[in-house]
C-alpha positions in Angstrom: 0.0 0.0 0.0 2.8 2.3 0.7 3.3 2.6 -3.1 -0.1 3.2 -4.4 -1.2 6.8 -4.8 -2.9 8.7 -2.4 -6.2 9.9 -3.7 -8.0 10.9 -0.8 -7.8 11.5 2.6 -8.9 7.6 3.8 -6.3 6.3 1.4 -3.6 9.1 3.0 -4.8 8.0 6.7 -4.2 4.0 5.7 -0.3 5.3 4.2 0.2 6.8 7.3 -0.9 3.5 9.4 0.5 1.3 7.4 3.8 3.3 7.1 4.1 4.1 10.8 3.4 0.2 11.6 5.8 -1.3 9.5 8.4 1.6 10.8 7.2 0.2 14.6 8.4 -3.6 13.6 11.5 -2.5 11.9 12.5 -1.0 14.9 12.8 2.6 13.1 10.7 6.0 13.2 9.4 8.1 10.8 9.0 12.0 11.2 5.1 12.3 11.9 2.8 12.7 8.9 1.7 16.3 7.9 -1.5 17.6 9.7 -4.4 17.6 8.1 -5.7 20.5 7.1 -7.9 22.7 8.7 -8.8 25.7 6.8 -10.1 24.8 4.0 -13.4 26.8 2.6 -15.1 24.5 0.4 -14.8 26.5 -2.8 -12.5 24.3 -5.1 -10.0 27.3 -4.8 -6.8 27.2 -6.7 -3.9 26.3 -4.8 -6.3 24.9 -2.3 -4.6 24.2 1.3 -5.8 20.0 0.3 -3.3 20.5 -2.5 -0.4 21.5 -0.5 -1.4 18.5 1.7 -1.3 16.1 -0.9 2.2 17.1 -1.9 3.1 17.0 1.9 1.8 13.5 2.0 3.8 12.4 -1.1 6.9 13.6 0.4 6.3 11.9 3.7 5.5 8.7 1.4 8.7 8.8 -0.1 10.6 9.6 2.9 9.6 6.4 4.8 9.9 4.3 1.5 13.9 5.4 1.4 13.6 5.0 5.3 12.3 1.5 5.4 14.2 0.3 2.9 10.8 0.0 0.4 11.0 0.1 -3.8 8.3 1.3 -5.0 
């Protein structure tokens, strides 16, 4: 799962669980995942604070890839 995209914000909680649990049995830790956010108005606005997110949650995905040793 750690490889697949993250599309919405229930695939983007299961990375973060499923990232932070295999970082638990490997004995390592991960930086914690980005907040979500909380200021968001609803209007489909461009550069919307969900877009920044996503990008955050990317990062954080790659991150504990290259930090548990993952290909994707």
């Amino acid at each position: 799962m750690l490889s697949r995209p993250v599309t919405d914000l229930a695939s983007a909680r299961a990375l973060f669980a499923e990232g932070l649990a295999l970082a638990q049995t490997q004995g390592l830790s991960l930086r914690p995942p980005p907040p979500e956010p909380t200021t968001c108005c609803g209007r489909g606005c461009n550069g919307c604070v969900w877009e920044g997110w996503y990008a955050a949650v990317a990062y954080w995905r790659d991150e504990a890839l290259e930090r548990l040793g993952v290909g994707r």
